[in-house]
C-alpha positions as CSV (number, residue, x, y, z in Angstrom):
1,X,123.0,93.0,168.8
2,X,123.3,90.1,171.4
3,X,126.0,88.0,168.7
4,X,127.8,92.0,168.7
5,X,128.1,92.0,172.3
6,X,128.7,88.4,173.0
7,X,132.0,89.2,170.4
8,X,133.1,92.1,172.3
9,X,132.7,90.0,175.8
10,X,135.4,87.7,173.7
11,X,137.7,90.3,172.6
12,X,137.6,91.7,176.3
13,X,138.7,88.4,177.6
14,X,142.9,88.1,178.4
15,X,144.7,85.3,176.8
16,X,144.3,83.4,180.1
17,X,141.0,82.8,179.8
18,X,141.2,80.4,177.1
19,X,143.4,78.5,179.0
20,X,141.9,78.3,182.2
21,X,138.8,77.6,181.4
22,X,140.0,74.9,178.1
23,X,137.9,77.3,175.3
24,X,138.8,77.4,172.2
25,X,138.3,79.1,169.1
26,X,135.7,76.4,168.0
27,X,134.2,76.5,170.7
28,X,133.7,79.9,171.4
29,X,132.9,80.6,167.9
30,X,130.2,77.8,168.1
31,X,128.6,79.6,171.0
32,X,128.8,82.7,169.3
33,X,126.8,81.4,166.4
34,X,124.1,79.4,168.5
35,X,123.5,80.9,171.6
36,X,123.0,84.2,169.9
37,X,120.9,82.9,167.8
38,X,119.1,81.3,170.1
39,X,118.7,84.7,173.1
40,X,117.7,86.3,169.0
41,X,114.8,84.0,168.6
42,X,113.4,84.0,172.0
43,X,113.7,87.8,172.3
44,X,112.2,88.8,168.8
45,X,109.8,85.7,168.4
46,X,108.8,84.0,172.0
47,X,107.3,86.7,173.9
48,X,105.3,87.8,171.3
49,X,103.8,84.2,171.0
50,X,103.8,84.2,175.0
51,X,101.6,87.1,175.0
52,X,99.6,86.1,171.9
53,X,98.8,82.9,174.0
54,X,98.1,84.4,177.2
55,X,95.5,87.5,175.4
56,X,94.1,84.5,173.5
57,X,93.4,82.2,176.3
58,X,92.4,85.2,178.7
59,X,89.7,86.2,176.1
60,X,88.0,83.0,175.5
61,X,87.7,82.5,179.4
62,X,86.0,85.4,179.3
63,X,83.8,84.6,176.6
64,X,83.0,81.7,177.5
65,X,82.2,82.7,181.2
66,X,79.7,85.0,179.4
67,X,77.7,82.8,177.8
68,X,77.4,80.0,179.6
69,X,79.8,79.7,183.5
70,X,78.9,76.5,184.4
71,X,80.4,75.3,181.2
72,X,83.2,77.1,181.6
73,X,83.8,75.6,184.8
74,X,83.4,72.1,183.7
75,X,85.7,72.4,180.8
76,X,88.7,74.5,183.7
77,X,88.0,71.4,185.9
78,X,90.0,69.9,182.8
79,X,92.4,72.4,182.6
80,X,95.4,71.1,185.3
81,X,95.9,68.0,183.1
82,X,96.5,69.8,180.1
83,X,99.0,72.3,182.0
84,X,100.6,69.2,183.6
85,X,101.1,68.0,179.7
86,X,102.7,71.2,179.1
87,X,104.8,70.8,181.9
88,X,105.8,67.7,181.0
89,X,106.8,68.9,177.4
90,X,108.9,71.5,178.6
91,X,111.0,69.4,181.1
92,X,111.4,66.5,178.1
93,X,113.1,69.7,175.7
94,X,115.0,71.5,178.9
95,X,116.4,68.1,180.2
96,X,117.2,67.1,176.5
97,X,119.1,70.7,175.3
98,X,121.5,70.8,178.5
99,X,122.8,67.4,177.1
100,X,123.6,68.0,173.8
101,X,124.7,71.8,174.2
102,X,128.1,70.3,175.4
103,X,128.5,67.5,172.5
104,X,127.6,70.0,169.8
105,X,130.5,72.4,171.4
106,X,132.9,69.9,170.6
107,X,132.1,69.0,167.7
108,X,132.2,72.4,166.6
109,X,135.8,72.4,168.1
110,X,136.8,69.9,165.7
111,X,135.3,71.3,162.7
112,X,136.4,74.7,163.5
113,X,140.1,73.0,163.8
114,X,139.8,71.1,160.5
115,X,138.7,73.8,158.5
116,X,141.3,76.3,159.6
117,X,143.9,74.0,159.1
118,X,142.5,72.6,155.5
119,X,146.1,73.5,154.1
120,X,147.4,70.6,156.4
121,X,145.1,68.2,156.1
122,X,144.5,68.6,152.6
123,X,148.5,68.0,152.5
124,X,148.4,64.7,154.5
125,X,145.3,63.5,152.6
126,X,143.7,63.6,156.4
127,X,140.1,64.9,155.1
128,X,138.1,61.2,155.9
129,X,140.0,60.7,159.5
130,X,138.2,64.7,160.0
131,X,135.0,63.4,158.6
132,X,135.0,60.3,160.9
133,X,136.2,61.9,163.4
134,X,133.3,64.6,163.1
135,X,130.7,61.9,162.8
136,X,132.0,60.2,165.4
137,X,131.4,63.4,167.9
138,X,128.2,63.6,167.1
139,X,126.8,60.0,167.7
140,X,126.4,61.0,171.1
141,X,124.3,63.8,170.1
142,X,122.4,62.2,167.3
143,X,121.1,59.7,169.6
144,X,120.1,62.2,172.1
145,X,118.5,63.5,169.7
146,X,116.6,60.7,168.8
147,X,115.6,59.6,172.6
148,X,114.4,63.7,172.3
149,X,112.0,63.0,169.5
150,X,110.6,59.7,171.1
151,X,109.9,61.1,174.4
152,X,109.2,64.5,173.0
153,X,106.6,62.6,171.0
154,X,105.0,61.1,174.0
155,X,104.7,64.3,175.9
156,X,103.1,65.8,172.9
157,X,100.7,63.5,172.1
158,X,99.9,63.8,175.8
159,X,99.5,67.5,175.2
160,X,97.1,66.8,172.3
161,X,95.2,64.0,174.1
162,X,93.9,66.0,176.7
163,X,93.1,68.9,174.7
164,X,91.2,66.6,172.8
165,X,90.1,64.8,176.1
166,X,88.4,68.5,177.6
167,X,87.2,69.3,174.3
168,X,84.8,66.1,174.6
169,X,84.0,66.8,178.0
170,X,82.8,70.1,176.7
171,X,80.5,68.5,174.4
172,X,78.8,66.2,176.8
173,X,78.6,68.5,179.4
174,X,76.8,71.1,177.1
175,X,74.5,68.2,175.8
176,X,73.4,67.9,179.5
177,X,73.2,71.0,179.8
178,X,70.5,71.8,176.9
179,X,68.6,68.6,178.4
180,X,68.1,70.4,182.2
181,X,67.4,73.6,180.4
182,X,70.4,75.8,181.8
183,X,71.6,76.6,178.6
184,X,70.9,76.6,175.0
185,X,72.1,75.3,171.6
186,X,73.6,79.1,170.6
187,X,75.2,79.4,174.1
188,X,76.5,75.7,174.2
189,X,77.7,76.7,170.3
190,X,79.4,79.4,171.4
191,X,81.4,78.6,174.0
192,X,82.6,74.9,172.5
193,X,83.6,77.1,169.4
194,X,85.7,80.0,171.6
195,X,87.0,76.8,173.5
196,X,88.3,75.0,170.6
197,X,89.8,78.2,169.1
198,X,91.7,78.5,172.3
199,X,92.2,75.2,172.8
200,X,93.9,75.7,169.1
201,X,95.8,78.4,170.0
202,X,96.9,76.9,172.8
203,X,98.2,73.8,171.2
204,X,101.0,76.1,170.2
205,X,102.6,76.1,173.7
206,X,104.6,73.8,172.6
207,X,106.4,75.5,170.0
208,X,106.6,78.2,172.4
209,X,107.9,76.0,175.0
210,X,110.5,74.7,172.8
211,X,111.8,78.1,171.5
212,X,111.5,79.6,175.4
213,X,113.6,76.3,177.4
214,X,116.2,76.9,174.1
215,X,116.4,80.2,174.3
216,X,116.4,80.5,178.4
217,X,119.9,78.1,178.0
218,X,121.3,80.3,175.4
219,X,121.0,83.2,177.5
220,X,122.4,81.5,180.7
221,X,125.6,81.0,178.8
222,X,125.5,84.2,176.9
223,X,125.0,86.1,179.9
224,X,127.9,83.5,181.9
225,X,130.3,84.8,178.9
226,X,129.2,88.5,179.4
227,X,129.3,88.5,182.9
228,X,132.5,86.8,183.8
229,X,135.4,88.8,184.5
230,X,138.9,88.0,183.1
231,X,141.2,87.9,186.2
232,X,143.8,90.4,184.4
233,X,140.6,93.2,183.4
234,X,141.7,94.9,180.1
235,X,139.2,97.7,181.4
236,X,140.0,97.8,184.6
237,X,141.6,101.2,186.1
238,X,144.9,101.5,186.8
239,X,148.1,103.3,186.7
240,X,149.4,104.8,183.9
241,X,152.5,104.6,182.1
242,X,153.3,108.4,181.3
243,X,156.4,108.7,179.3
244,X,158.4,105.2,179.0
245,X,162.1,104.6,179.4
246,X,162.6,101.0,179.0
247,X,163.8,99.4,182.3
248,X,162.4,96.0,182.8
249,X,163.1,93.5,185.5
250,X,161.9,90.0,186.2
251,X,162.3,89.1,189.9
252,X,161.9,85.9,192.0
253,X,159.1,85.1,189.4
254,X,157.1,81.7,190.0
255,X,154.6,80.5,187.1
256,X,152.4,77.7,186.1
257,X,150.5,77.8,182.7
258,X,146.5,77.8,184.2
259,X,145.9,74.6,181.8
260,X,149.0,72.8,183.0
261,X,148.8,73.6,187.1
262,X,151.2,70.6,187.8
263,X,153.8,71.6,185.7
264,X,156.0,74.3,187.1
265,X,157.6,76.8,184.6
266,X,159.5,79.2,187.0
267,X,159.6,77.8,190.6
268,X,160.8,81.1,192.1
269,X,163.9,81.9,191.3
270,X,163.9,83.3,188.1
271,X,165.2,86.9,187.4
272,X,167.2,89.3,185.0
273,X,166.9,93.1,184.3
274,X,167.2,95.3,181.1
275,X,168.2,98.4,181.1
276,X,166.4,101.3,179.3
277,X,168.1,100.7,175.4
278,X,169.3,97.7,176.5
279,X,169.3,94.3,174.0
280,X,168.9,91.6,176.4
281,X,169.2,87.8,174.7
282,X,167.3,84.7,176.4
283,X,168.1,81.8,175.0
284,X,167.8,77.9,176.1
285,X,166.2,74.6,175.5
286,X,162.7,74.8,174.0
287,X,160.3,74.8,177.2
288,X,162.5,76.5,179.8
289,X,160.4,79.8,179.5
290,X,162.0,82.3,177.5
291,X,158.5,83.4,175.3
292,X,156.6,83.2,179.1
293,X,158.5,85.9,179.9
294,X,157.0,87.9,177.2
295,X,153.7,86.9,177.9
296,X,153.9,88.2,181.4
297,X,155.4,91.5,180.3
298,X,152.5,91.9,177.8
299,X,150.6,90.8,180.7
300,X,148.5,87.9,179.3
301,X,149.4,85.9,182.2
302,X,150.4,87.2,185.8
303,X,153.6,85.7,188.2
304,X,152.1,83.8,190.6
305,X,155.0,84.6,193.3
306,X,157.2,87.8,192.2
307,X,157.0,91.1,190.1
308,X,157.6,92.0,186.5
309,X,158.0,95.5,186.4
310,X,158.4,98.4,184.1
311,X,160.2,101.8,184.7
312,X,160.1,100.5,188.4
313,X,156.4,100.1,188.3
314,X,154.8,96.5,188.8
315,X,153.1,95.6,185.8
316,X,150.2,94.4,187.6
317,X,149.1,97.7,189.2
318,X,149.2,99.4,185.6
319,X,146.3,99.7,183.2
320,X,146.8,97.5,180.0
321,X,146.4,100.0,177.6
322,X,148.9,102.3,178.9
323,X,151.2,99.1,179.3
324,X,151.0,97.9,176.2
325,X,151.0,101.2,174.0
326,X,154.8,101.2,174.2
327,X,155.6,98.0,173.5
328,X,155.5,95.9,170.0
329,X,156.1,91.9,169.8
330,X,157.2,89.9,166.8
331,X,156.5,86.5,167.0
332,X,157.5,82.8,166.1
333,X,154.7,82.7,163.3
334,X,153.8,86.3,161.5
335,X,149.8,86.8,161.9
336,X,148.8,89.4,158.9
337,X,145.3,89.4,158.5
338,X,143.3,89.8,154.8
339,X,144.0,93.5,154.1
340,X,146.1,95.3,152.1
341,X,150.0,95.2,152.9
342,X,149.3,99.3,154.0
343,X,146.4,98.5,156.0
344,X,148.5,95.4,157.9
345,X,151.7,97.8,158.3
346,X,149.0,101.1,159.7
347,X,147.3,98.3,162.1
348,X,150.2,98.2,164.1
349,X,150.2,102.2,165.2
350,X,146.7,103.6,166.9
351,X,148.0,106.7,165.4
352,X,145.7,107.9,162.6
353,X,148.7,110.5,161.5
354,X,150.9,107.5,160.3
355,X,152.5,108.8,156.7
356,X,153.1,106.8,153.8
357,X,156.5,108.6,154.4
358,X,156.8,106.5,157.6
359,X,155.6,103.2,156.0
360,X,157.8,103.0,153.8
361,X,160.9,104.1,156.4
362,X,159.6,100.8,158.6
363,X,159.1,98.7,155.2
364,X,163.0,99.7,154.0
365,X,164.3,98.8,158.0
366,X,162.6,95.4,157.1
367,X,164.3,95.2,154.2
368,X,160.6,94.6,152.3
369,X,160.1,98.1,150.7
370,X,161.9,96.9,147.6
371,X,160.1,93.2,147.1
372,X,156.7,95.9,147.8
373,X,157.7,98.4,145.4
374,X,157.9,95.3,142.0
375,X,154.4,94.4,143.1
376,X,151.8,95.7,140.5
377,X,149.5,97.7,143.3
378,X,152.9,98.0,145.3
379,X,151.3,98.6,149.2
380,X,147.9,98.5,147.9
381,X,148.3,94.3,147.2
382,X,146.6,92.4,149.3
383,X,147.9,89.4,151.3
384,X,145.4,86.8,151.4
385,X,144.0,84.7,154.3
386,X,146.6,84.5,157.0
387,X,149.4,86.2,154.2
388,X,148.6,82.9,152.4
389,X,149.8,85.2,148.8
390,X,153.1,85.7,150.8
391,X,156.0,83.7,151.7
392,X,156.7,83.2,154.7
393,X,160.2,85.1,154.9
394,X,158.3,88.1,153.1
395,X,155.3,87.6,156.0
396,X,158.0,87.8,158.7
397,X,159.6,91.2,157.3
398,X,155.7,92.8,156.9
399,X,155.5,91.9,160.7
400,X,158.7,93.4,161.7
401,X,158.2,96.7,159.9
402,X,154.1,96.6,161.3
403,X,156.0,96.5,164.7
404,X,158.4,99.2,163.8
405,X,155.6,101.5,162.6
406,X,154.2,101.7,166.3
407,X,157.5,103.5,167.1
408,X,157.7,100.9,170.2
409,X,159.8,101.9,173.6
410,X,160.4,98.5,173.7
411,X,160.6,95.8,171.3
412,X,159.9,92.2,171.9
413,X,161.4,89.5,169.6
414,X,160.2,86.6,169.8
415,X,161.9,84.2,167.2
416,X,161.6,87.1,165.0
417,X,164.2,85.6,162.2
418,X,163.1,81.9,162.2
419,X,161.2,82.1,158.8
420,X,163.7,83.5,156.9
421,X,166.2,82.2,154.8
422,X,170.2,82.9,155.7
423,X,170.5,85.5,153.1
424,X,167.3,87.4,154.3
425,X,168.1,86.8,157.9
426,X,171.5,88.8,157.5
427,X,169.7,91.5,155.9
428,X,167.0,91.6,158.5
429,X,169.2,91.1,161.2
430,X,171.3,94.3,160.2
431,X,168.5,96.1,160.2
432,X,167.0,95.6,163.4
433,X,170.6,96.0,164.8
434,X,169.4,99.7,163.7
435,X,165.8,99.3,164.3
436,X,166.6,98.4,168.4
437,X,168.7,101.8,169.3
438,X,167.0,104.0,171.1
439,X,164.6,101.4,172.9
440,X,164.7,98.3,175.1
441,X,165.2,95.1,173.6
442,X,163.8,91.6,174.9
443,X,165.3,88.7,172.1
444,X,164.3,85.4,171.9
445,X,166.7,83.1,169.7
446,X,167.7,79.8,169.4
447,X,170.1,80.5,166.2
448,X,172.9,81.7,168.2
449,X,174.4,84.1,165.3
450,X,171.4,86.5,165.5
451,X,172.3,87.6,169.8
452,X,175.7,87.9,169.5
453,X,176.1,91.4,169.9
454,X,173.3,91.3,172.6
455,X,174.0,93.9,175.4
456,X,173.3,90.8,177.5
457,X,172.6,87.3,177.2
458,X,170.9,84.9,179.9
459,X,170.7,81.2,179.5
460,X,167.6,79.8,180.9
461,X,167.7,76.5,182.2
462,X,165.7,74.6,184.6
463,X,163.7,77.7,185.8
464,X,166.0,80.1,185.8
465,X,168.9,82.4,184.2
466,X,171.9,79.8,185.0
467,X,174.7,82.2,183.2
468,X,174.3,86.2,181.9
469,X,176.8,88.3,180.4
470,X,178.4,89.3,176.8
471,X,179.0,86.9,174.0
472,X,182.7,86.6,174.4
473,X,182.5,86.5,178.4
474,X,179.4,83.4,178.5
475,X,182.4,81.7,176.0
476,X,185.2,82.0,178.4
477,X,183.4,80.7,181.1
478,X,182.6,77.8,179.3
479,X,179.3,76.1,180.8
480,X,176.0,75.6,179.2
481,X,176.1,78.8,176.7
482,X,179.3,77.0,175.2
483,X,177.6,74.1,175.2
484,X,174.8,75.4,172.9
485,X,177.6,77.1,170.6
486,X,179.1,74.0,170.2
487,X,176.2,71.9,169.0
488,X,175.1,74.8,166.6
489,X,178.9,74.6,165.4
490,X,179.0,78.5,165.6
491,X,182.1,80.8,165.1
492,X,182.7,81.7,168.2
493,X,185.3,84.6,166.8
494,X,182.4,85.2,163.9
């Protein structure tokens, strides 16, 4: 129950957060498999041995007080060093965990990063500079971890000496006792015996202690991650959409990536508009902002200075749901996920009416519905990790119709055409020339040939749109747009 909620505290959390705060996956996985493990263990296992300890120890004081109280008081004159033991034991694990809670996060980081990316460093032979690198991490850790077990030792031995230590007291004091005739051998019997069964059960406490200070630091952080609130709240109320048109506009927008506060990405002054079943083209330099642009309209991050609005309605005072309902994005790098090719083309709609009729209307658009229909369980094959069983040209057209199938208002391209081959571009680009009427599309490009029928094209340079208009017209006026023809050696007349 605590790992379920901990992963729905993650999948509540915006895109920001990861960057603000420098998470990552291994990281956040890592805490997700210890810390709860660790709230688990203390919840299902601690307080049962807390309460076992404190009805054990409660009823040998009481025994004991029954047979023979001025024993009893001589062995509880004892009692504050053994406590002071245990307190000692429980600082040496608290002090210890806080230390090595951080180094084992990283190091779960890096394996985390390895193993997802085996492909790669299986491909560059990299696996021992991993290894080392792993091992490495965890020096600091390991030796932690030793310096635990030394001191740790010491405190328990501590623990035990003393319980050892009031135990003889206990004797002696009952021989003397016997001797002035205020007790007797059955009474002084008694009342070691209960004392050493308790003392017994109370040399547990530090097991308990261990599993309590763990599992008290597993639930700080569990409860840090449940508790924080994204600053763009996929929950939170807000305004809905109703019934989309498609006008967007970007204005005076000023933005800084939360991990990179130093480096400006818009400083103000950047703007453009698309109307409603509008193509609208941004293309420029690698790094001048063009696929920010979509992540503020999808809202993972917000313009520090500016609006971004949709249908004349700033994106910030809507509710994320009803933002992002209408809207489907095809990225750089195609993300299908290890289901069938149906069940990766039906996960982009919330619809649960979605016909096969309809899938295979998106597929053909994508020009995949023929490379589907030769496969032997046609859109019953599954893809494999990541679409690993998949090229990636064929990976890029299953995204494109999974978009499609969400019958998107507007449609977000981001790079959509960069895995493909010429002959499969050509095809895919003539078919979402027909996929983008009737709705607003946002293009990003860097081939040149793909936006050239764009309703409108803005260069982005520097921060901000430096030229905007038609193909033909950003030619004539011969500035940076011509510049960027040129060095692609594109037809301008194509």
């Amino acid at each position: 129950m605590v790992r379920a909620q901990t992963f729905a505290a993650l999948m509540r959390q915006e895109v920001g957060f990861f960057d603000e705060e420098g998470h990552s996956v291994g990281a956040l996985t890592a805490a997700l498999a210890t810390d709860a493990a660790g709230v688990g263990e203390m919840v299902t296992k601690v307080w049962g041995d807390a309460i076992q300890l404190v009805s054990s120890f409660a009823s040998g004081i009481i025994i004991s007080f029954i047979y023979s109280w001025r024993l009893s008081l001589v062995v509880l004159c004892a009692m504050p060093f053994v406590l002071g033991a245990t307190a000692l034991e429980s600082r040496v694990h608290q002090g210890f965990e806080d230390k090595t809670k951080k180094a084992y996060t990283e190091s779960g980081e890096i394996a985390s990063e390895a193993i997802k990316e085996i492909r790669t460093v299986k491909s560059l032979t990299r696996e021992q500079f991993w290894e080392d690198k792993y091992v490495t991490n965890i020096q600091g850790p390991h030796k932690l971890a030793l310096r635990k077990a030394y001191v740790a030792s010491l405190a328990y031995g501590a623990h035990q000496g003393f319980n050892m230590w009031t135990t003889a007291l206990g004797f002696y004091a009952g021989i003397r006792f016997v001797g002035a005739g205020l007790a007797d051998f059955q009474d002084i019997f008694v009342v070691v015996l209960v004392l050493l069964m308790t003392s017994a059960t109370m040399g547990r406490t530090s097991l308990f202690v261990a599993k309590f200070v763990k599992g008290k630091h597993c639930a700080i952080n569990t409860f840090e991650l449940l508790d924080r609130k994204s600053l763009i709240d996929p929950q939170a109320r807000g305004e809905q959409m109703g019934e989309v048109v498609g006008d967007i506009d970007f204005h005076n927008i000023a933005f800084r990536y939360p991990a990179r506060p130093d480096i400006p990405i818009f400083s103000g002054e950047f703007g453009f508009s698309a109307k409603r079943h509008q193509t609208v083209a941004l293309v420029g330099p690698s790094g001048c902002g063009k696929s920010t642009t979509i992540g503020m309209l999808e809202r993972w991050y917000d313009p520090l200075a500016g609006t971004v609005s949709v249908d004349g309605k700033n994106t910030k005072s809507l509710q994320l749901g009803s933002l992002r309902r209408d809207m489907a994005l095809v990225g750089q790098e195609p993300v299908l996920f290890d289901m069938s090719i149906k069940e990766n083309l039906l996960f982009g709609s919330d619809r649960d009416d979605v016909t096969q009729e309809e899938v295979e209307d998106a597929a053909k658009l994508a020009n995949i519905h023929t490379f589907i229909s030769e496969l032997p369980d046609k859109y019953e094959t599954r893809v494999g990790d990541k679409g690993s069983q998949l090229s990636g040209g064929q990976k890029q057209r299953i995204a494109i119709a999974r978009a499609l199938v969400r019958r998107p208002k507007i449609l977000l391209l981001d790079e959509a055409t960069s895995a493909l081959d010429s002959e499969s571009e050509k095809l895919v680009q003539e078919a979402l020339d027909r996929a983008v009427e009737g709705r607003t599309t946002i293009t990003i490009a860097h081939r040149l040939s793909t936006i050239q029928n764009a309703d409108l094209i803005c260069v982005v340079k520097n921060g901000r749109v430096v030229e905007s208009g038609k193909h033909f017209d950003l030619i004539a006026m011969n500035g940076v747009y011509k510049e960027l023809v040129d060095q692609q050696d594109l037809n301008a007349l194509a």
